[in-house]
mmCIF file as gemmi writes it, N, C-alpha and C atoms, coordinates in Angstrom:
data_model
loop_
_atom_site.group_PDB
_atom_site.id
_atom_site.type_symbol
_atom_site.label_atom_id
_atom_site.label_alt_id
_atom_site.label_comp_id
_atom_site.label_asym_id
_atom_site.label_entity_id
_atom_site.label_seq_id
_atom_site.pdbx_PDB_ins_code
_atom_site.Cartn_x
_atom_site.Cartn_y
_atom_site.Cartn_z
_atom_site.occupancy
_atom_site.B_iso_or_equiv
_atom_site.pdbx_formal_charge
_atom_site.auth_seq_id
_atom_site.auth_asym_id
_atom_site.pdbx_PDB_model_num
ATOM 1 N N . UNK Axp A 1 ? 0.844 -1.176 0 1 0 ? 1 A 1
ATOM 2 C CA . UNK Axp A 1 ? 0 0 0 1 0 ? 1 A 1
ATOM 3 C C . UNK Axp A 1 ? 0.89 1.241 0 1 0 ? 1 A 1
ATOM 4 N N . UNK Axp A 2 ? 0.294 2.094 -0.812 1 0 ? 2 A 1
ATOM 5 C CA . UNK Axp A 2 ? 1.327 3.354 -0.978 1 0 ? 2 A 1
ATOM 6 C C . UNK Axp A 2 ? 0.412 4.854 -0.656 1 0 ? 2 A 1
ATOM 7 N N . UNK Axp A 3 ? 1.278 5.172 0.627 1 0 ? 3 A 1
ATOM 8 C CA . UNK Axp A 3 ? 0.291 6.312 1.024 1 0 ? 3 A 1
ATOM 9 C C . UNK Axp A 3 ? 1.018 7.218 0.268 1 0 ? 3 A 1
ATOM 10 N N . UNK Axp A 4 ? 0.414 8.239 0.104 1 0 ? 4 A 1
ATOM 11 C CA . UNK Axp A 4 ? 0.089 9.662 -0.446 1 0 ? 4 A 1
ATOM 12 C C . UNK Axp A 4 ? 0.468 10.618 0.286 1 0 ? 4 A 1
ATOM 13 N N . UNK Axp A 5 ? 1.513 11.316 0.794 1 0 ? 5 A 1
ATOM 14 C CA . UNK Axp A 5 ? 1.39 12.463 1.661 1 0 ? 5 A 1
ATOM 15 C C . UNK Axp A 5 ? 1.166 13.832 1.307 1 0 ? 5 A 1
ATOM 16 N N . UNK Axp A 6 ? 0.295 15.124 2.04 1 0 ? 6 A 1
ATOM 17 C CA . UNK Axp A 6 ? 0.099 16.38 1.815 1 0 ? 6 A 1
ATOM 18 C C . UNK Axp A 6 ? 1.891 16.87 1.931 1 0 ? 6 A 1
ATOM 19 N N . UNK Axp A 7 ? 2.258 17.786 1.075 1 0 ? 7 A 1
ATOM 20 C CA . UNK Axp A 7 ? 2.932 18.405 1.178 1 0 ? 7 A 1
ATOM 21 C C . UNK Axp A 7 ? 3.062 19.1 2.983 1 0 ? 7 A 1
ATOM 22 N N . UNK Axp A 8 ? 4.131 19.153 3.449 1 0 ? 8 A 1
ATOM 23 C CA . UNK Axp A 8 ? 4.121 19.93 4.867 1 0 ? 8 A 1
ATOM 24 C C . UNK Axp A 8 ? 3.579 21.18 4.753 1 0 ? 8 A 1
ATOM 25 N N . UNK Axp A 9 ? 3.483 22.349 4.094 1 0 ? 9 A 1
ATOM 26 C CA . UNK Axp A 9 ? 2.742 23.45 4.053 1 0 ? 9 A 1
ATOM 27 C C . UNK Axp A 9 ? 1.238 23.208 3.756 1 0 ? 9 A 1
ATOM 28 N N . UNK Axp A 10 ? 0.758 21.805 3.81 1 0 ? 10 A 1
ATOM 29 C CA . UNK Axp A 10 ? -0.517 21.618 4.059 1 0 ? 10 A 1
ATOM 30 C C . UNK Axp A 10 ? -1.234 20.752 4.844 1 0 ? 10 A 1
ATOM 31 N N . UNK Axp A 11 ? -0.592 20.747 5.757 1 0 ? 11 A 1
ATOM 32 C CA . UNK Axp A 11 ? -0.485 20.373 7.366 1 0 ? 11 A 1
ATOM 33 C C . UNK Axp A 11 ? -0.728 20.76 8.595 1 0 ? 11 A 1
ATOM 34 N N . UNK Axp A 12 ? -2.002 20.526 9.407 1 0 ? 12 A 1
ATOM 35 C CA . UNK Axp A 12 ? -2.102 21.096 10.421 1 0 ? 12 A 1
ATOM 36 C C . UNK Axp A 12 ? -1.281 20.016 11.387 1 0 ? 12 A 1
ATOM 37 N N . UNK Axp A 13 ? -0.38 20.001 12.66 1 0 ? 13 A 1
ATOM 38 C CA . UNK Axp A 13 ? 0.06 19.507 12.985 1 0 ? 13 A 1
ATOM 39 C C . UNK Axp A 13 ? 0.065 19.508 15.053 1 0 ? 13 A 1
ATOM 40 N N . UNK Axp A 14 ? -0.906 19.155 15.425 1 0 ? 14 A 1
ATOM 41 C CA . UNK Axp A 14 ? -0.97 19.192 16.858 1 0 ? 14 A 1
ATOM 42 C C . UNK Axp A 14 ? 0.286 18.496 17.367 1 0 ? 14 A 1
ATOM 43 N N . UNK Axp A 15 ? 1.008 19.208 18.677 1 0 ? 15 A 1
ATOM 44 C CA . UNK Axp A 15 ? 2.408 18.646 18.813 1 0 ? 15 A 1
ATOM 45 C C . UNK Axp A 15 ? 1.656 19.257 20.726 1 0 ? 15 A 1
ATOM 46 N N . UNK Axp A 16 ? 1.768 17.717 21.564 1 0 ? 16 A 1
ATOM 47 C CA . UNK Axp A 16 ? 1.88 18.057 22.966 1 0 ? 16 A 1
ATOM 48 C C . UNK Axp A 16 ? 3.115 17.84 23.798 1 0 ? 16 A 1
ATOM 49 N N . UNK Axp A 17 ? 3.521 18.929 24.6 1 0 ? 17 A 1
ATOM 50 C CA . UNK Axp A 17 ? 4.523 19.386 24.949 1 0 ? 17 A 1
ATOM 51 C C . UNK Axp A 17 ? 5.427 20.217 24.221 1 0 ? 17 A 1
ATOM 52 N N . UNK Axp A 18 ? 5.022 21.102 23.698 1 0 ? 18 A 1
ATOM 53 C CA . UNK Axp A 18 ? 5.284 21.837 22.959 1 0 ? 18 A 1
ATOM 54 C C . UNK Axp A 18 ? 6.605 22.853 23.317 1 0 ? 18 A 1
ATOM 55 N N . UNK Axp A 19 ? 6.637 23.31 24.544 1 0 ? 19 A 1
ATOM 56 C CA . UNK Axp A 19 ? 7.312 24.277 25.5 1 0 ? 19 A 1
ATOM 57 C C . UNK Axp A 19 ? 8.605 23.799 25.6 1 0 ? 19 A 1
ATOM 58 N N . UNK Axp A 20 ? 8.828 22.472 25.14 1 0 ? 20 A 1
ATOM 59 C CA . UNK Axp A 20 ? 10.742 22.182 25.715 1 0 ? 20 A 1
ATOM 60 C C . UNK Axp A 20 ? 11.207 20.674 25.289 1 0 ? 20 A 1
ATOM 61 N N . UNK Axp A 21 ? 12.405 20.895 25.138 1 0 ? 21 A 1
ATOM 62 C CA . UNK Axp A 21 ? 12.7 19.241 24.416 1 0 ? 21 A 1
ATOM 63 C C . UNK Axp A 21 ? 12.35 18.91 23.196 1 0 ? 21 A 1
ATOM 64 N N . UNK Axp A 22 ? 11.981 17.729 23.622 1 0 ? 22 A 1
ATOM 65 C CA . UNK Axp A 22 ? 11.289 17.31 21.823 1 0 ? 22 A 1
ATOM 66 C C . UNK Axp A 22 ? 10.144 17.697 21.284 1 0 ? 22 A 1
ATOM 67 N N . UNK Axp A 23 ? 9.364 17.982 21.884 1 0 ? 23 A 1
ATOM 68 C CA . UNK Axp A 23 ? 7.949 18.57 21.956 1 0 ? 23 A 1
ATOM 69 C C . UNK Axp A 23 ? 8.212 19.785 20.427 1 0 ? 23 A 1
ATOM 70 N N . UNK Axp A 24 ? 9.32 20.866 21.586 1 0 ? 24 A 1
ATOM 71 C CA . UNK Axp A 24 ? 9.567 22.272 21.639 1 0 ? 24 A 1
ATOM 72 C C . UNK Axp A 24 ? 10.284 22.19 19.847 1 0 ? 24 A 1
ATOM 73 N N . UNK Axp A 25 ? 11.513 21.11 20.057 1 0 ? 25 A 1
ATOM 74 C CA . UNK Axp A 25 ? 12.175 20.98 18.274 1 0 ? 25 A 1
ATOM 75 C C . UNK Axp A 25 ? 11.415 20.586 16.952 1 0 ? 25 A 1
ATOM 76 N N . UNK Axp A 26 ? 10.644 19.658 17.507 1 0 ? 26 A 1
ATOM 77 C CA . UNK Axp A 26 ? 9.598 19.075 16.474 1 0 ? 26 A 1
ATOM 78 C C . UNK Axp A 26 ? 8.472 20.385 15.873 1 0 ? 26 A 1
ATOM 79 N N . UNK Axp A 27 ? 8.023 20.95 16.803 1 0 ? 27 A 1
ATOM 80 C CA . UNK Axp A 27 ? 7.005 22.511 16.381 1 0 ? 27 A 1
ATOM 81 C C . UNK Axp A 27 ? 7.371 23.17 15.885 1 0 ? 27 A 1
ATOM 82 N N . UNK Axp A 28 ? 9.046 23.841 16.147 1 0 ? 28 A 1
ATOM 83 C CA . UNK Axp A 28 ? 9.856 24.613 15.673 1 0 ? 28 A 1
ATOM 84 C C . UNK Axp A 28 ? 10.033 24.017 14.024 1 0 ? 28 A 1
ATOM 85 N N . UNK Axp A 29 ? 10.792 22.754 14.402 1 0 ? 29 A 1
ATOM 86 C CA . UNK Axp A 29 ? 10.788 22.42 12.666 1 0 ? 29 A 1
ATOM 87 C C . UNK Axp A 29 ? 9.559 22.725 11.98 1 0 ? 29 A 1
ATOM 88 N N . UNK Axp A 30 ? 8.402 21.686 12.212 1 0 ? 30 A 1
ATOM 89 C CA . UNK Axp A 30 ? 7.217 21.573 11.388 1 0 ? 30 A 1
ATOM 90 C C . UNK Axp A 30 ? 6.517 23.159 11.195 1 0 ? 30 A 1
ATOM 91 N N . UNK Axp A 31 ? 6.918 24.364 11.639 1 0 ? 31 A 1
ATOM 92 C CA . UNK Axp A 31 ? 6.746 25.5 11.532 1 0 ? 31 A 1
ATOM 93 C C . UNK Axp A 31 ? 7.031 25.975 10.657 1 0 ? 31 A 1
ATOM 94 N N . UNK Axp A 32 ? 8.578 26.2 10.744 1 0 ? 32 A 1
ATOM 95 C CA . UNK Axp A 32 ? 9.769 26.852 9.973 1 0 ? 32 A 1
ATOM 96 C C . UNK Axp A 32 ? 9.756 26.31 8.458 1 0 ? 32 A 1
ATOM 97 N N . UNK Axp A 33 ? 9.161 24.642 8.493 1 0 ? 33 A 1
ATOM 98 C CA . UNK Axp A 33 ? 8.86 23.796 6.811 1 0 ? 33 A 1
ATOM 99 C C . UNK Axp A 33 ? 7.573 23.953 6.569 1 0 ? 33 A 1
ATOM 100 N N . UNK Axp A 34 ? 6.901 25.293 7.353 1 0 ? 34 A 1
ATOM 101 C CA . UNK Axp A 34 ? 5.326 25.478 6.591 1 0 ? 34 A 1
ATOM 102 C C . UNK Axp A 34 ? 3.973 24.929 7.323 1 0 ? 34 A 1
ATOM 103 N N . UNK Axp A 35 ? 4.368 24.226 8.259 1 0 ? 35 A 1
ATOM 104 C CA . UNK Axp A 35 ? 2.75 23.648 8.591 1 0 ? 35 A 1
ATOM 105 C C . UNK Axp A 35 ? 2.687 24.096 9.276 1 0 ? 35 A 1
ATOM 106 N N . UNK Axp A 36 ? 1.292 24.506 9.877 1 0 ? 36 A 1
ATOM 107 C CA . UNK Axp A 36 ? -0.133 24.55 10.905 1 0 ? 36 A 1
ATOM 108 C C . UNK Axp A 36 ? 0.373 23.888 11.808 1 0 ? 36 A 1
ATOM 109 N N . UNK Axp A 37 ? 0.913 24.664 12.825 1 0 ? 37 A 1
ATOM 110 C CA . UNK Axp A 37 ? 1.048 23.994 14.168 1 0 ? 37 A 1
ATOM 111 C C . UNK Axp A 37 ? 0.477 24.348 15.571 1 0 ? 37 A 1
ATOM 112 N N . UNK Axp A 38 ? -0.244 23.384 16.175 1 0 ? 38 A 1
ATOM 113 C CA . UNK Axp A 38 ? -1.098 23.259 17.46 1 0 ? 38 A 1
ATOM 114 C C . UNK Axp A 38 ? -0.065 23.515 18.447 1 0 ? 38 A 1
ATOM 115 N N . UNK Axp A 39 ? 0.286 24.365 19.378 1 0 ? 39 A 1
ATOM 116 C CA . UNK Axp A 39 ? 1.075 23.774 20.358 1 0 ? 39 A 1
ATOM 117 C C . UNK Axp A 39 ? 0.49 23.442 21.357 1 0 ? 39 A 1
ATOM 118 N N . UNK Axp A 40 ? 0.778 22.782 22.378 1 0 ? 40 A 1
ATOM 119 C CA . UNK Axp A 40 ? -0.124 21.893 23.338 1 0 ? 40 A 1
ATOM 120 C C . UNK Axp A 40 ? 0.809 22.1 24.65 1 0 ? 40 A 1
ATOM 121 N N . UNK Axp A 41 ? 0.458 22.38 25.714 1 0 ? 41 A 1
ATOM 122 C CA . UNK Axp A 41 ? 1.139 22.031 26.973 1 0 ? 41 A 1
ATOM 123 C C . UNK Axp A 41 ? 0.749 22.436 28.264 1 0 ? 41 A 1
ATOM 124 N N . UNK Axp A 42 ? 0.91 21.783 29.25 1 0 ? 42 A 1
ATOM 125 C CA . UNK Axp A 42 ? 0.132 22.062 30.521 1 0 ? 42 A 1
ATOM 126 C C . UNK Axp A 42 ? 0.522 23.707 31.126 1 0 ? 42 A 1
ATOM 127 N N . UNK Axp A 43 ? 1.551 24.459 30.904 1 0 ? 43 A 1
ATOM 128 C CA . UNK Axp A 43 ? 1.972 26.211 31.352 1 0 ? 43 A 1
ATOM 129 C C . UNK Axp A 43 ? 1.577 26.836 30.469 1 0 ? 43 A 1
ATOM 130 N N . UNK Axp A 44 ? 0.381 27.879 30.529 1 0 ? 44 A 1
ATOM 131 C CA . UNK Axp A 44 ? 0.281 28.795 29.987 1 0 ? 44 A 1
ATOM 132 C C . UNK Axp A 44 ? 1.288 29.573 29.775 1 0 ? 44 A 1
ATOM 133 N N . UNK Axp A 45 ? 1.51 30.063 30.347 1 0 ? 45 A 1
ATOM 134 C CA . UNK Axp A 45 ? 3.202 31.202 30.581 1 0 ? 45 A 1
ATOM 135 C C . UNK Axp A 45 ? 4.206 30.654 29.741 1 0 ? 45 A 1
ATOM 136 N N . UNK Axp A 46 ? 4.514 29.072 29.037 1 0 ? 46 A 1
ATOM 137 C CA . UNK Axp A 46 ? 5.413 28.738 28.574 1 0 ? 46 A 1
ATOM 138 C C . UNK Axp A 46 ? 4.552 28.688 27.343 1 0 ? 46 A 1
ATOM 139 N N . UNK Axp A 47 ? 3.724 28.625 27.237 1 0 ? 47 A 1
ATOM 140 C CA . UNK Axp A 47 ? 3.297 28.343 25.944 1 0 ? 47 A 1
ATOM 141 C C . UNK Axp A 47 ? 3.043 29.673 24.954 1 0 ? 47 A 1
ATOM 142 N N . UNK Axp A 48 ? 2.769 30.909 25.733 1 0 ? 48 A 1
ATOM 143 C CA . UNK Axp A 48 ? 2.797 32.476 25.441 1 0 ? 48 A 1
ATOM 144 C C . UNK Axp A 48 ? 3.79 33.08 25.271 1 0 ? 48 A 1
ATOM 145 N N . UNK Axp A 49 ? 5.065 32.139 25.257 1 0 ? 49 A 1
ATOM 146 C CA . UNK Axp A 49 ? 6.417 32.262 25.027 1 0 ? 49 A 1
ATOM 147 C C . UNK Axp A 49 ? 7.07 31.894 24.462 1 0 ? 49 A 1
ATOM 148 N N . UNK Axp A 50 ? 6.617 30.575 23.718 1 0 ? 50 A 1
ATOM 149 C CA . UNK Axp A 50 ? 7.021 29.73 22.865 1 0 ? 50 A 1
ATOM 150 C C . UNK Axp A 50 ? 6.988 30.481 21.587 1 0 ? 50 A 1
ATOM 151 N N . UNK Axp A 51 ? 6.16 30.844 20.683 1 0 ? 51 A 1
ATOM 152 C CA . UNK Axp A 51 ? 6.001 31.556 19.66 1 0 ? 51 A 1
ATOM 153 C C . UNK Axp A 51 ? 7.353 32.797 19.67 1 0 ? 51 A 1
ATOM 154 N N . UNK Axp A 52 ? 8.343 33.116 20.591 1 0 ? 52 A 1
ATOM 155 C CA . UNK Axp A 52 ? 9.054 33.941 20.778 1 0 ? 52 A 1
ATOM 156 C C . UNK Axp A 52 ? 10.902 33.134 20.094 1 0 ? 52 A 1
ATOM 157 N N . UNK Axp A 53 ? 10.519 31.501 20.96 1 0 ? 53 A 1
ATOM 158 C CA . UNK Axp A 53 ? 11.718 31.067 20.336 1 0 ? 53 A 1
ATOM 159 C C . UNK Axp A 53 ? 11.769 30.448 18.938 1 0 ? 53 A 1
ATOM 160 N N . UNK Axp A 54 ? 11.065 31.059 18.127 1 0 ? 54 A 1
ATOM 161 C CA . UNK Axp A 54 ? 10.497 30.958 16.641 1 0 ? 54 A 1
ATOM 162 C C . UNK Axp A 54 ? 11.225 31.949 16.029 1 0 ? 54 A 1
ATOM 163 N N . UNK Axp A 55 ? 11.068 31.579 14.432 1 0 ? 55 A 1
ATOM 164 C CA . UNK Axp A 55 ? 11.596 32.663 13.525 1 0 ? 55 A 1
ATOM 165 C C . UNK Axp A 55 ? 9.832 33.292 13.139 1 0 ? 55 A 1
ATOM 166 N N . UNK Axp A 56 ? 10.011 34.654 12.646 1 0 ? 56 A 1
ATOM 167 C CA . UNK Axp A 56 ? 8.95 35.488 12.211 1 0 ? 56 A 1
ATOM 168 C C . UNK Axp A 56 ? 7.746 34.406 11.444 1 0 ? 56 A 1
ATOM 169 N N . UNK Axp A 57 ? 8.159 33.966 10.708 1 0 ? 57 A 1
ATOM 170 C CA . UNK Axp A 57 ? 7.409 32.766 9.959 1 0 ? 57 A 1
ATOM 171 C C . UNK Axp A 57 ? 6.53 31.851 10.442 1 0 ? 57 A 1
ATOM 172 N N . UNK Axp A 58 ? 7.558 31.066 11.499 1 0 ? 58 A 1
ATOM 173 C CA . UNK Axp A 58 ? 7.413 30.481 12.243 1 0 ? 58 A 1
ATOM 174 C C . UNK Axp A 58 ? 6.11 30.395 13.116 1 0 ? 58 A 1
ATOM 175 N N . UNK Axp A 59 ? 6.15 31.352 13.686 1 0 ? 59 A 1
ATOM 176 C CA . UNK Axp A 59 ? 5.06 32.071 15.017 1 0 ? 59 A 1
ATOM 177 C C . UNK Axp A 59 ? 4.195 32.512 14.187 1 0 ? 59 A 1
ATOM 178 N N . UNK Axp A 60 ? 3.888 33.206 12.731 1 0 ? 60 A 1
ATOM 179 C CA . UNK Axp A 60 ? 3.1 33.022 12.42 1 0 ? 60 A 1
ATOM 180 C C . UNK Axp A 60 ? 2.252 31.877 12.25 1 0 ? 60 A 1
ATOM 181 N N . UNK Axp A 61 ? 2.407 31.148 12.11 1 0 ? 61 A 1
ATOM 182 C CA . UNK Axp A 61 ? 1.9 29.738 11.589 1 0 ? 61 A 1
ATOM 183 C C . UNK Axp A 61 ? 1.626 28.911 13.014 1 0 ? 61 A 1
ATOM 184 N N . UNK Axp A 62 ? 1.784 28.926 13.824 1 0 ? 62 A 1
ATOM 185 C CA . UNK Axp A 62 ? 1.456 28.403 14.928 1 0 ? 62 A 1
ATOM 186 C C . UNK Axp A 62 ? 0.008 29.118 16.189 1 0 ? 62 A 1
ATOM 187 N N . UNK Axp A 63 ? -0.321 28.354 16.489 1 0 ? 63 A 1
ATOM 188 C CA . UNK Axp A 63 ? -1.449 28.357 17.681 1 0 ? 63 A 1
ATOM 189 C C . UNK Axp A 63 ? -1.34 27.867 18.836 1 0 ? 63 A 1
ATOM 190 N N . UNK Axp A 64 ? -1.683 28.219 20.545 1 0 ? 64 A 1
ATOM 191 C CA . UNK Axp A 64 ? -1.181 27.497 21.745 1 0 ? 64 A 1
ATOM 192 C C . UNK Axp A 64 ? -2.689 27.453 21.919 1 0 ? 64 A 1
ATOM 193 N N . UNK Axp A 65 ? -2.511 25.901 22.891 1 0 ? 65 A 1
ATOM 194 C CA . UNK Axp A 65 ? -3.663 25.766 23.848 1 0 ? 65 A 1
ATOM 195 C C . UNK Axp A 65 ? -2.588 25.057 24.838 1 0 ? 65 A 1
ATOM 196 N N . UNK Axp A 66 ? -3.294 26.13 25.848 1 0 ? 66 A 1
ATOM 197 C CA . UNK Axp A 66 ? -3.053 25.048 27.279 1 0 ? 66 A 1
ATOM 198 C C . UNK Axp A 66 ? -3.591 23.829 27.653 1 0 ? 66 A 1
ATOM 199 N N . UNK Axp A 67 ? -3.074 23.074 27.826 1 0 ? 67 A 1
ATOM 200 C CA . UNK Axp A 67 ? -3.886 21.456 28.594 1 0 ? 67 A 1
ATOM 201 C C . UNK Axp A 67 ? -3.497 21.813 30.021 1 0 ? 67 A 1
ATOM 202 N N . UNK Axp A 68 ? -4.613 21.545 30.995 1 0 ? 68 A 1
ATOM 203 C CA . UNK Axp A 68 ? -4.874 21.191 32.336 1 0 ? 68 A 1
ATOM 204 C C . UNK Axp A 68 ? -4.509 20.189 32.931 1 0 ? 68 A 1
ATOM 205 N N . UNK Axp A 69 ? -5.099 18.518 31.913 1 0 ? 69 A 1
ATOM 206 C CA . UNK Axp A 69 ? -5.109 17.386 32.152 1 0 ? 69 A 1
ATOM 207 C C . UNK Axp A 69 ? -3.592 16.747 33.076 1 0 ? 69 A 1
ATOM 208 N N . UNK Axp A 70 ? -3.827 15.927 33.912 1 0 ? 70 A 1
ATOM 209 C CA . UNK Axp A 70 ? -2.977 15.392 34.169 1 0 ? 70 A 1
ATOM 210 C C . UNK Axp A 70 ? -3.103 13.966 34.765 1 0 ? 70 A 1
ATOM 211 N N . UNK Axp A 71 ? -2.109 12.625 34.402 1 0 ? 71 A 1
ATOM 212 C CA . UNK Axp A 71 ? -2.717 11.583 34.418 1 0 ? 71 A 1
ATOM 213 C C . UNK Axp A 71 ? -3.803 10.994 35.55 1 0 ? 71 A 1
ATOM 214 N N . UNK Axp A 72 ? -3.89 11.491 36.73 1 0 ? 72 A 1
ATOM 215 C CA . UNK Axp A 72 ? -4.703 11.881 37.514 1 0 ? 72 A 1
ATOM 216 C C . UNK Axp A 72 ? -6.502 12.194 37.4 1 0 ? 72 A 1
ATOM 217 N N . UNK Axp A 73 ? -6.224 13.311 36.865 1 0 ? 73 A 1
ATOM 218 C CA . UNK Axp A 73 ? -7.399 13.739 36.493 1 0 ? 73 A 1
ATOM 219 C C . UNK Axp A 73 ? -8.175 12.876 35.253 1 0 ? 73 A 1
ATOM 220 N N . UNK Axp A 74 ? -7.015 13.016 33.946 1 0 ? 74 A 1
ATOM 221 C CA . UNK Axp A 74 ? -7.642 12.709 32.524 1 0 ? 74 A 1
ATOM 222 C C . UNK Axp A 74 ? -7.993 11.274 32.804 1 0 ? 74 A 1
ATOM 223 N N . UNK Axp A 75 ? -7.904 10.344 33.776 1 0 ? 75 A 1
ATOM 224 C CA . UNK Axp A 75 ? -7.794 9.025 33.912 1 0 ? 75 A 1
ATOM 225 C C . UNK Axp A 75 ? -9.473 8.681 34.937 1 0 ? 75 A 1
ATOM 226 N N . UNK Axp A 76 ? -10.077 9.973 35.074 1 0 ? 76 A 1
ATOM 227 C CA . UNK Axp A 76 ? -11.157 9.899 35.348 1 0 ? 76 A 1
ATOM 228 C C . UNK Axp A 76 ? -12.364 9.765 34.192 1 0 ? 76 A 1
C-alpha cells in the first residue's frame, strides 16, 4: 500500500509538549517547513512564550492551547 502524503505546508500539525525538548524541536521544525502547528502544553506562561523562540514565519503559523489534564485527572 502506498500512502500519499500532503505536502508539509498543508499540514495542520498538533504537537503536545510543545514548550521544551522534543515537543519544543519538532514545532519549531514543522513551523519553519510550513505547517499549521497546534502547540499543546500544561503552562500557559510557557506556551505564550514559545512563539518567541520561533523565527517570524514560524510564530506566524502556529497556535497554543493550554492542557490542564494530568494523568490523575484525565484518567477519570
Amino acid at each position: 500500500m502506498n500512502a500519499t502524503l500532503k505536502p508539509v505546508e498543508d499540514q495542520v500539525i498538533v504537537i503536545t509538549g510543545a514548550t521544551s525538548g522534543i515537543g519544543l524541536a519538532t514545532a519549531r521544525m514543522a513551523a519553519e517547513r510550513g505547517a499549521r502547528v497546534v502547540l499543546a502544553a500544561r503552562s500557559e506562561d510557557d506556551l505564550n512564550n514559545s512563539p518567541r523562540k520561533y523565527s517570524a514565519r514560524a510564530a506566524r503559523r502556529s497556535t497554543s492551547l493550554p492542557t490542564f489534564a494530568t494523568a490523575r485527572t484525565s484518567a477519570r
